[in-house]
Residue, then its C-alpha position, 0 to 999 in steps of 0.5 A: x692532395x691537399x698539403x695546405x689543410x690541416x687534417x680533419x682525422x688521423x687513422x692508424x691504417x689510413x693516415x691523415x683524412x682530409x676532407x674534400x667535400x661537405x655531403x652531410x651537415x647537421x649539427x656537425x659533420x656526418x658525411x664527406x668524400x675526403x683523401x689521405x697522404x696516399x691519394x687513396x679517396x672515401x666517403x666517411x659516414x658517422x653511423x654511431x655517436x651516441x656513446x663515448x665513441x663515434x663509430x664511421x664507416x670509410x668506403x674506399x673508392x676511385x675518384x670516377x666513382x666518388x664524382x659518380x655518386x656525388x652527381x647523384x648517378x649512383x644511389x648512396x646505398x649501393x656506393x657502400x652495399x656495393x663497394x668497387x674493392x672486397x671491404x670498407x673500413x669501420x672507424x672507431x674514434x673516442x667521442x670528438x677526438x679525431x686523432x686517434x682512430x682505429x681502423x677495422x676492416x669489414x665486409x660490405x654483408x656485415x654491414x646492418x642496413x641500420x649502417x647504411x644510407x636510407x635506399x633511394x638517397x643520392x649525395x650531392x655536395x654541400x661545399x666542394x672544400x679544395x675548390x673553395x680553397x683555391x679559389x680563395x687563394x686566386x682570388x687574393 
């Protein structure tokens, strides 16, 4: 876990998020792999944010899994469509406050394929942050 971070999101039934690797980057933060106090990993991806809520979708997922489909073993459409449990989490937060996130669980068949990542998209990390971190550590 990474207790030297400050969380990057707070959600009532989830707890504090911290990011553990950058997917997506445009303009801001769009896709991540992250932990919470529990130990539990996801993979959040914003799919709304364009009203004054930014709307996310947050996969449960195994840590074997997660590095599966960060390597690009396992297409990101099939990593939602296809969860390893029975439900993902719709997170809802007012636009740009991440403090205050409200958790809804859903199944992955209510999903639109428009909450989706596009068929054929494979994730590759952009920055793996706890890898980042400790080697800025060691390196002092």
């Amino acid at each position: 876990m990474m207790k030297n971070h400050n969380p990057y999101m707070k959600v009532d039934l989830l707890g504090r998020i911290y990011i553990k690797d950058e997917i997506i980057f445009y303009d801001k933060l769009l896709t991540f792999s992250c932990i919470n106090d529990f130990g539990q990993f996801f993979i959040a991806s914003c799919i709304d944010d364009i009203n004054e809520t930014e709307e996310w979708i947050f996969l449960p997922i195994t840590e074997g899994r997660m590095i599966q489909g960060l390597n690009g073993n396992i297409e990101a459409y099939k990593l939602f469509k296809e969860p390893e449990g029975e439900f993902l989490w719709k997170v809802l937060f007012p636009s740009t406050n991440y403090e205050t996130g409200i958790a809804i669980k859903v199944e992955p068949n209510e999903l639109n394929d428009d909450d989706l990542p596009d068929h054929g998209i494979m994730y590759k990390r952009i920055i793996d942050i706890e890898k980042t971190h400790c080697e800025k550590v060691k390196n002092k």
